[in-house]
C-alpha positions as CSV (number, residue, x, y, z in Angstrom):
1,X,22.0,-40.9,79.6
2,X,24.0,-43.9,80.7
3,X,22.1,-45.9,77.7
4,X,22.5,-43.6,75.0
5,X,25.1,-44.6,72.8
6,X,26.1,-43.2,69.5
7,X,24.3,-44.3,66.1
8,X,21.2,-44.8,68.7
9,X,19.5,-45.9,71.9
10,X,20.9,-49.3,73.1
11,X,18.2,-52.1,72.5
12,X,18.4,-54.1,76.1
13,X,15.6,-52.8,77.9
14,X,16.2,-50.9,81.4
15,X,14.9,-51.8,84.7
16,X,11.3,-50.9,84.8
17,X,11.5,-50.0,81.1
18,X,8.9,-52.3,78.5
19,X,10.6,-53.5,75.6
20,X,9.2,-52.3,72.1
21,X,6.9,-55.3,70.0
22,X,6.2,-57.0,73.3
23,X,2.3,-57.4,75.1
24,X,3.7,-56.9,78.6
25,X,2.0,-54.0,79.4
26,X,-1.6,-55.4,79.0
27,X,-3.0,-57.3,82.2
28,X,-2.1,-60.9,81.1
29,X,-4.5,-61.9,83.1
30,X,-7.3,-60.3,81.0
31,X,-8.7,-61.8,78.1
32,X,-8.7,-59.8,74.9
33,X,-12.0,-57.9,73.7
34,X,-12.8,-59.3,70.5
35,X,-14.6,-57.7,67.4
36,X,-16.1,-57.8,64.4
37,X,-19.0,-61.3,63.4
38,X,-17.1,-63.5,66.6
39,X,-18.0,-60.4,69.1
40,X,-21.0,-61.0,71.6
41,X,-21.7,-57.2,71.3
42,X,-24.7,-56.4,69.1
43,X,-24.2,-54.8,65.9
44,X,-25.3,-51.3,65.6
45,X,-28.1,-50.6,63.1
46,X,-27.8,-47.9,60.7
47,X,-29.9,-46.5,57.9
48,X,-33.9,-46.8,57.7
49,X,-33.2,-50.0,60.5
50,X,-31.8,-47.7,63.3
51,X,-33.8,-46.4,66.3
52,X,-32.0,-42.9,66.5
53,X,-33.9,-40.3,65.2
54,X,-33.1,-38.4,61.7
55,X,-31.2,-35.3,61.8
56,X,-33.1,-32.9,60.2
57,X,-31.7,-30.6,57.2
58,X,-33.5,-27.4,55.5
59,X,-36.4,-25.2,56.5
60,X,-36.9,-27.1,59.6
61,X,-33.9,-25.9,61.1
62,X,-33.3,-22.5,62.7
63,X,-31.2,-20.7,59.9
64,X,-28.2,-18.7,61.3
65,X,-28.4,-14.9,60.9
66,X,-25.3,-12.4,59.9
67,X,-25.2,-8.7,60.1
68,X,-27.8,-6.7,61.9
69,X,-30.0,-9.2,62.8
70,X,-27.0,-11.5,64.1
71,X,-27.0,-11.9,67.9
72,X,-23.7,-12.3,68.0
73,X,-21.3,-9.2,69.4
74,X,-20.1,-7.1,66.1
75,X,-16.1,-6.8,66.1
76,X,-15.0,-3.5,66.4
77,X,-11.9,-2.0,63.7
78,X,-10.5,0.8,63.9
79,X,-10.4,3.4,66.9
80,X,-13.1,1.9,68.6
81,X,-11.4,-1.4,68.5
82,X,-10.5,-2.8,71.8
83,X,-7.2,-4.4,69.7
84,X,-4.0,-3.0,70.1
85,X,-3.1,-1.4,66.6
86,X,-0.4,-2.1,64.8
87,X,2.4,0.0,64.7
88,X,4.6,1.1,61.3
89,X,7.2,3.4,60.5
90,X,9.8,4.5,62.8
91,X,7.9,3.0,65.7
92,X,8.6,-0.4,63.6
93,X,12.3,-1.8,64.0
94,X,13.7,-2.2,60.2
95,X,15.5,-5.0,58.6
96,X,19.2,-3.7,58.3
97,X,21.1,-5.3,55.2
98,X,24.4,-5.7,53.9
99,X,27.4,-4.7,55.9
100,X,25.2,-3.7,59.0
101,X,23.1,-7.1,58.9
102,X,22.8,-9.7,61.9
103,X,22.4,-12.4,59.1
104,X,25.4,-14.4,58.1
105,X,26.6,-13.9,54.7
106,X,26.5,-16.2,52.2
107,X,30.0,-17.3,50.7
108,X,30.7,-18.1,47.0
109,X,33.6,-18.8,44.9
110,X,37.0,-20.4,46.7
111,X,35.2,-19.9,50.1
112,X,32.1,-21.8,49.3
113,X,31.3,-25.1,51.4
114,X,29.1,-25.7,48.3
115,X,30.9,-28.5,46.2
116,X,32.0,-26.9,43.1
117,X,30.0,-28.0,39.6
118,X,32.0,-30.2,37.4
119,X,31.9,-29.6,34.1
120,X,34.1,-30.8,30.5
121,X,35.0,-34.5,30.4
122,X,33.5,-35.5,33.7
123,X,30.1,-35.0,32.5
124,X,28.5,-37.5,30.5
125,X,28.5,-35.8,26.5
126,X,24.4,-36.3,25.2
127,X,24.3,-38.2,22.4
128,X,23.1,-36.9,18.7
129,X,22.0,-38.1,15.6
130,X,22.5,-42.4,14.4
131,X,23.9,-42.9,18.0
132,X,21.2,-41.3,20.0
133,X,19.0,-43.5,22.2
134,X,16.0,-41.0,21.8
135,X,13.2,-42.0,18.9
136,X,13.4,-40.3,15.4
137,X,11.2,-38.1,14.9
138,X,8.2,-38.2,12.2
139,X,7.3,-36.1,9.3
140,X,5.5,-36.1,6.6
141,X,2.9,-39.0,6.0
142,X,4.2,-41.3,8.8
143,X,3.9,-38.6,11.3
144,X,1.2,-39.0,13.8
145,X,1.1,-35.5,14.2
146,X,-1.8,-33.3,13.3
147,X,-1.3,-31.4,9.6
148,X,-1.2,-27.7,9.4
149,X,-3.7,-25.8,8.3
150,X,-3.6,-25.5,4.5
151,X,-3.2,-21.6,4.9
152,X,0.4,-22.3,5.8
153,X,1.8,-22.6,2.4
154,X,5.3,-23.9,1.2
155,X,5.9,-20.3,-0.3
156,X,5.3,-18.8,3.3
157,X,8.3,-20.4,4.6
158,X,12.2,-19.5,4.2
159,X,13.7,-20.7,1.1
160,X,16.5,-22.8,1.5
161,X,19.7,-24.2,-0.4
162,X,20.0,-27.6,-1.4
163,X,22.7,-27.6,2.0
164,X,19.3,-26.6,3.9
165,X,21.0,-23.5,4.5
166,X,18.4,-20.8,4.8
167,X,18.0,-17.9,2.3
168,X,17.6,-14.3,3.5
169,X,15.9,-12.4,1.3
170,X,17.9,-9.8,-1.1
171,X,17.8,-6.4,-0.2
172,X,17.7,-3.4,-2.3
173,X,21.3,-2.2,-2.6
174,X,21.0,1.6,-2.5
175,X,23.2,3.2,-5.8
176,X,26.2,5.0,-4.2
177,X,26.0,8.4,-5.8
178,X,29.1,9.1,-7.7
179,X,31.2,12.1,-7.7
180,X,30.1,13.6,-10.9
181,X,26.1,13.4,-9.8
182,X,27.4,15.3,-6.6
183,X,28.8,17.6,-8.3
184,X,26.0,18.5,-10.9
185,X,23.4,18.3,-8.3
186,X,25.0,21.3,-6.7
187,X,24.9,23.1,-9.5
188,X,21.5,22.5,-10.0
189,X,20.8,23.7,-6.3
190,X,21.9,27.2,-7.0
191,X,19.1,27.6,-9.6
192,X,15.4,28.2,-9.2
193,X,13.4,25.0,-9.6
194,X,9.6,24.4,-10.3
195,X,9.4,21.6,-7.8
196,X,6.0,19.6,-8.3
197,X,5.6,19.2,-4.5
198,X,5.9,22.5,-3.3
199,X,3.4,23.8,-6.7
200,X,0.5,21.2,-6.6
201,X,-2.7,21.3,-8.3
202,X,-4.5,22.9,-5.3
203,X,-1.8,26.2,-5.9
204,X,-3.5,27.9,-9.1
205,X,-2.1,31.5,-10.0
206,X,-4.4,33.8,-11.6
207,X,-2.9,34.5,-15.0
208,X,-5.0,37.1,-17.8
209,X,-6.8,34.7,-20.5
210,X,-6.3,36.2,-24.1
211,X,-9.9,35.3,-25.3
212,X,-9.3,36.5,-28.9
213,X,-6.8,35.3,-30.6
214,X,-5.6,34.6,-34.3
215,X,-7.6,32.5,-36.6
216,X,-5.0,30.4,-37.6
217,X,-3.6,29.5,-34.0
218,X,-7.4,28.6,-32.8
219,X,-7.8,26.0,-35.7
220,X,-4.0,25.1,-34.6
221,X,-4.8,24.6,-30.6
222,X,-8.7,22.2,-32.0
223,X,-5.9,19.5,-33.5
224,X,-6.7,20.0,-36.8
225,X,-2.8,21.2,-38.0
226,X,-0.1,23.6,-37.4
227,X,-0.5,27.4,-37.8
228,X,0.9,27.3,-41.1
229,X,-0.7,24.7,-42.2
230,X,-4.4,26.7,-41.0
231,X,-3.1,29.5,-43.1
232,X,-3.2,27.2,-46.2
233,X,-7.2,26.2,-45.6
234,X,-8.2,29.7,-44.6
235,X,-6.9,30.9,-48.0
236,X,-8.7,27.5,-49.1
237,X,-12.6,29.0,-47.9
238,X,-12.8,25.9,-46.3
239,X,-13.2,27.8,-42.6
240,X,-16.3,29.8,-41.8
241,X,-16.4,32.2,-39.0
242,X,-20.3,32.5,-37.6
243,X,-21.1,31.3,-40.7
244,X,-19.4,33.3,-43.3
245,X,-16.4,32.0,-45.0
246,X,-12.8,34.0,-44.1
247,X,-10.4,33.7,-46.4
248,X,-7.9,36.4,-45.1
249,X,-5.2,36.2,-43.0
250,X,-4.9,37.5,-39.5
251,X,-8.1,37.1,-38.6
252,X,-9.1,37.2,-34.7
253,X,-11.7,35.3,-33.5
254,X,-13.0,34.9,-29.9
255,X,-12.4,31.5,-28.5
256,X,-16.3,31.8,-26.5
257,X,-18.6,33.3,-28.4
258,X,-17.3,32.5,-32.0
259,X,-19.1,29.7,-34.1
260,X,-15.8,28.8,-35.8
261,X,-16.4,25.6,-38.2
262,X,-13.8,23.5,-40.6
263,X,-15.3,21.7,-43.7
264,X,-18.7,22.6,-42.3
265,X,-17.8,21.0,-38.5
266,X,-17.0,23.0,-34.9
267,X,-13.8,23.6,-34.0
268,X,-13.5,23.9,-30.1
269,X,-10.1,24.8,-28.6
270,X,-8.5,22.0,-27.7
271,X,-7.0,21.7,-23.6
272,X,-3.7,22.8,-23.3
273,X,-1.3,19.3,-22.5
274,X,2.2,19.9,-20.8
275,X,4.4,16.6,-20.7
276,X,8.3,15.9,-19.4
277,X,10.1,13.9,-20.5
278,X,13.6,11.8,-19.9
279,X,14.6,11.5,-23.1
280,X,16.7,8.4,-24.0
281,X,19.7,7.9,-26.1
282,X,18.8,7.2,-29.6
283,X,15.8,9.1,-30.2
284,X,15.6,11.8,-32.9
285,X,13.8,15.0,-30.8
286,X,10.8,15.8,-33.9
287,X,7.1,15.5,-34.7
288,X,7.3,13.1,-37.9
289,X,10.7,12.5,-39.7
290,X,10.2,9.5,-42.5
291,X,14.1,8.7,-42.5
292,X,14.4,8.2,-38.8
293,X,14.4,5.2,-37.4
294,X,12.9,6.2,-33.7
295,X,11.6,9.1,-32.5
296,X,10.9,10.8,-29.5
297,X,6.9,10.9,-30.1
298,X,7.0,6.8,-29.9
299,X,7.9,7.3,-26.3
300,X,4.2,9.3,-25.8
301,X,1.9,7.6,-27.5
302,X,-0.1,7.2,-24.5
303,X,-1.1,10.7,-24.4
304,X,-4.2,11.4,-26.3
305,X,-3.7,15.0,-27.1
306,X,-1.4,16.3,-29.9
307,X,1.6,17.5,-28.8
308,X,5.3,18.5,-30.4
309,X,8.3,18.8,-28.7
310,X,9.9,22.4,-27.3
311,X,12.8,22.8,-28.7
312,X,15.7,20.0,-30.0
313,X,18.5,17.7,-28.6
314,X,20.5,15.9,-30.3
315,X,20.0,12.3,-31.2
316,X,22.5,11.0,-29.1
317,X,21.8,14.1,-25.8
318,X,19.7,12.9,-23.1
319,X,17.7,14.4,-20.5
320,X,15.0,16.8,-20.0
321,X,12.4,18.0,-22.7
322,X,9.3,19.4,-22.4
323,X,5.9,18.4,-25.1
324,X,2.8,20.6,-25.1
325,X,0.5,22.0,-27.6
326,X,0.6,25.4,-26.4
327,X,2.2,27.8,-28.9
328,X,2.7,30.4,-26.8
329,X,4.8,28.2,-23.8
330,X,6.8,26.9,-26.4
331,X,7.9,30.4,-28.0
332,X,8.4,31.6,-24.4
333,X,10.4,28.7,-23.8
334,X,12.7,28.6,-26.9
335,X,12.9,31.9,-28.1
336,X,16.8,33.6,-27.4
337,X,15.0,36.7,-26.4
338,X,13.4,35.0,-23.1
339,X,16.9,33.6,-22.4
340,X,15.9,30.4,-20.7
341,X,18.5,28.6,-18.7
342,X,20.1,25.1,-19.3
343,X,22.5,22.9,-17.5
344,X,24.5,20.1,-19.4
345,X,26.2,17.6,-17.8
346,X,29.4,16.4,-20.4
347,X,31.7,13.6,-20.4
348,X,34.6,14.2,-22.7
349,X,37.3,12.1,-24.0
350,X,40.1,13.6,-22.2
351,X,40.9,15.9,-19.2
352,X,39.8,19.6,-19.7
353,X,42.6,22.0,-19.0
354,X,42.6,24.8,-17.0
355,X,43.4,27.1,-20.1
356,X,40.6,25.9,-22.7
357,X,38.7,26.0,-19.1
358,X,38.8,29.9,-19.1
359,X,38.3,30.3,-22.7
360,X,34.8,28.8,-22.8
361,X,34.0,31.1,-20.1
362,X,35.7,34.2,-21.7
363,X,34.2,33.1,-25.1
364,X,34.8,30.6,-27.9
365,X,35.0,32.0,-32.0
366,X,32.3,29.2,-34.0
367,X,31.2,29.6,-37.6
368,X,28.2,31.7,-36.6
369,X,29.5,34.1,-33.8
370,X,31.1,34.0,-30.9
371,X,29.5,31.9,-27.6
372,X,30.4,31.9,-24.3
373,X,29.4,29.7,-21.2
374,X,27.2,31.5,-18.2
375,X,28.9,29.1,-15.5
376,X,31.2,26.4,-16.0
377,X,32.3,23.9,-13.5
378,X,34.5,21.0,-12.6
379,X,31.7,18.6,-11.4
380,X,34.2,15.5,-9.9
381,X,37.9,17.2,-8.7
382,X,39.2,13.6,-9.1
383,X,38.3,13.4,-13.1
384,X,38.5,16.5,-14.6
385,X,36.7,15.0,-17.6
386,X,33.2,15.2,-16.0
387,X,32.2,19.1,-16.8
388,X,29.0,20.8,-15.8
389,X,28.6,24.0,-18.5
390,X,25.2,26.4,-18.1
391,X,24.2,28.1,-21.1
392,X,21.1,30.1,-22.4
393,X,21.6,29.7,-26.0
394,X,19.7,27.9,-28.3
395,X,21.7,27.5,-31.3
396,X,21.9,24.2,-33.0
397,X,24.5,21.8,-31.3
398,X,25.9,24.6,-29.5
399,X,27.1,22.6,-26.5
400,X,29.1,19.9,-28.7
401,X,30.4,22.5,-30.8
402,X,32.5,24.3,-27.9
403,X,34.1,21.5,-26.9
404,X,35.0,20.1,-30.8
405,X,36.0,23.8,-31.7
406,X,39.2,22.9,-28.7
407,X,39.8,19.5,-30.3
408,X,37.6,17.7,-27.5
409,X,35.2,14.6,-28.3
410,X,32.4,14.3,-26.4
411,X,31.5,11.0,-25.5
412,X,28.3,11.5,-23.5
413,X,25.8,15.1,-22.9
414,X,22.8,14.7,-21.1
415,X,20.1,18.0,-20.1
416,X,19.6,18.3,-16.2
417,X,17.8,21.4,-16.3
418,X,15.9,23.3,-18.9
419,X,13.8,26.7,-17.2
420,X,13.3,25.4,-14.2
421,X,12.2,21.7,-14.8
422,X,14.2,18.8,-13.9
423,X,14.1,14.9,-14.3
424,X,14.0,14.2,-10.9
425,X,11.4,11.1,-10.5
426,X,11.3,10.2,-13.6
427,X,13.2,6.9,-15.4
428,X,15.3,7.3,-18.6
429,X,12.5,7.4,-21.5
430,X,9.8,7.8,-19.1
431,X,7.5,11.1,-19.0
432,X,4.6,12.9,-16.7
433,X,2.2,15.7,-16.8
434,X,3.2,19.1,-15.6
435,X,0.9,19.9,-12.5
436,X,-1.1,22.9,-12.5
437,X,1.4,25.1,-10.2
438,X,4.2,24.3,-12.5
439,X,2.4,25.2,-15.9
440,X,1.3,28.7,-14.0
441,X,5.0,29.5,-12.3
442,X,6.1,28.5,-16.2
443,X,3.6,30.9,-18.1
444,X,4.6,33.9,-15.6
445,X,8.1,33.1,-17.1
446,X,9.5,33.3,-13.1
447,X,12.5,31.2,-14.3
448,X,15.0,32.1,-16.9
């Protein structure tokens, strides 16, 4: 220990101790053994020139057996096992952690001996951009890198500004609903409705067929013309029934045995077409009118049937009507005596009172009798212009008149419910075919 210094060993050798790089412990006094071509040993031969024999590989060699035919002693697992077994669970001392533990704990923050990371100013900022010492990269033609495959085409990426901002697409803004179309839909709730989803054309009602019928109403469901019209030709002779010629009025006929023939052709009775409609502002609601500019039958000239409208509104009224050419539906559906309902939705030019408010309910003196509303209600409490009126007359105007006969304008009327049918799904000036479970809940007349 007397040599041992600190930083090391000290170099001067000790008594009896050989220095390090020195030959002093080989016996000067013998030569050294050399080696390699100045040696006078003989080289060994190896390869085909030696005179060992070959160590054989393959068949000739006994070939080690495993398993049952191994002479070797079979280890032994489990109880018969001359090992000791391991022992787990309680018999097995467990690691203790946290507060308990043997093992020091490891320090961080203020009591660290770790040197704290440096961070801000100190540390070199990485260069960006012109001043950047890493290569620009390629694209485009002078890019050695491999083109994409031509399925990845400039309109499947994100469109960008000319800043290279990207563009997220624009999403469909949902229409906030507006007070007024709150306020009408709840009125609409309270009534019945023939609601296409819940009567599809799986859900068919049995309803009694009228196989005879009237003369002229048969030629009038083939196409040919209206009733009275059919009345004009039977007094004509032009319309044979099984082959005689009927010229009086009132005449039945059966719609499936009866050979019924116009002009000398066969009348078969045409199928039965029911259409709704959202009708626009603008339109005049009628079959053929020479001095109108539009009408509502220019909206439907995709159907192929001939149909007419049920009932009227108003040039400038929007909203629901029905087409068909069933006679019957449409005198079930007009007629005062069936009393069908209908729900207006009116925007007039200034605030309704609370007195002319209980006189359209009580009832309101016109020209040709006295009306009154079946419901009337204040459809936005912010705007007491917006007015929702239910009525089940059909006079001529009769909405527009109530409100004029108090000295009101109205600016805007639109039909949200007419027997039962709504717009609901369908655009303004748009139309659709009534489903079988509506025409059927229709013709048993369950809605007023």
């Amino acid at each position: 220990m007397e040599n041992f210094k600190k930083g090391g060993y000290d170099r001067r050798p000790a008594e009896g101790r050989r220095e390090y790089g020195s030959r002093s412990f080989r016996n000067n006094d013998r030569p050294g053994r050399p080696f390699g071509e100045h040696g006078d040993r003989p080289r060994r031969p190896y390869g085909d020139s030696s005179d060992r024999p070959r160590r054989q590989f393959g068949e000739d060699r006994p070939r080690r057996t495993f398993g049952e035919n191994s002479d070797r002693p079979r280890r032994q697992f489990g109880e018969g096992s001359d090992r000791p077994r391991r022992q787990f669970g309680e018999n097995r001392p467990r690691r203790t952690f946290g507060e308990n533990s043997d093992r020091p704990r490891r320090q961080f923050g203020e009591g660290s001996d770790r040197p704290r990371r440096q961070f801000g100013e100190d540390r070199p900022r990485r260069a960006f951009g012109e001043n950047s010492d890493r290569p620009r990269r390629q694209f485009g033609e002078g890019s050695d890198r491999p083109r994409r495959s031509p399925r990845f085409q400039e309109s499947s990426f994100p469109a960008r500004s000319a800043s290279g901002a990207r563009l997220r697409p624009r999403k469909n803004k949902v229409q906030p609903v507006s007070a007024a179309e709150q306020g009408i839909n709840r009125m609409i709730s309270r009534k019945p409705q023939v609601d296409e989803t819940q009567y599809s054309d799986n859900d068919y009602v049995n309803i009694p067929v009228k196989e005879t019928v009237r003369l002229n109403k048969f030629i009038a469901n083939s196409g040919i013309c209206s009733r009275r019209e059919a009345d004009n030709f039977i007094q004509a002779g032009v319309v044979t029934v099984n082959g005689e010629v009927v010229t009086e009025l009132g005449t039945k006929v059966n719609i499936n045995t009866d050979d019924v023939r116009f002009n000398g052709e066969r009348l078969r009775g045409e199928a039965k077409v029911y259409i709704l409609m959202n009708k626009p502002k603008g339109y005049v609601t009628t079959a053929s009118d020479p001095h109108a500019d539009k009408t509502v039958m220019d909206l439907i000239k995709g159907c192929p049937a001939r149909v007419f409208p049920v009932g009227r509104l108003d040039k400038n009224t929007t909203g629901v009507l029905m087409f068909t050419n069933d006679g019957e539906m449409a005198e079930k559906l007009t007629h005062p005596s069936f009393a069908k309902k209908k729900i207006y939705q009116v925007s007039l030019s200034s605030k309704l009172t609370q007195e002319d408010f209980d006189k359209i309910l009580s009832g309101v003196s016109l020209s040709d009798g006295e009306i009154k509303a079946d419901e009337l209600e204040y459809i936005d409490d912010e705007d007491h212009r917006k007015i929702g009126i239910e009525i089940h007359s059909g006079k001529n105007r009769i909405v527009r008149r109530i409100f004029e006969s108090l000295g009101y304008d109205v600016k805007a009327l639109d039909r949200v419910y007419f027997a039962g049918l709504t717009k609901k799904g369908i655009k303004r000036g748009g139309w659709r075919y009534l489903t079988e479970g509506e025409v059927n809940i229709l013709k048993m007349g369950a809605y007023n």
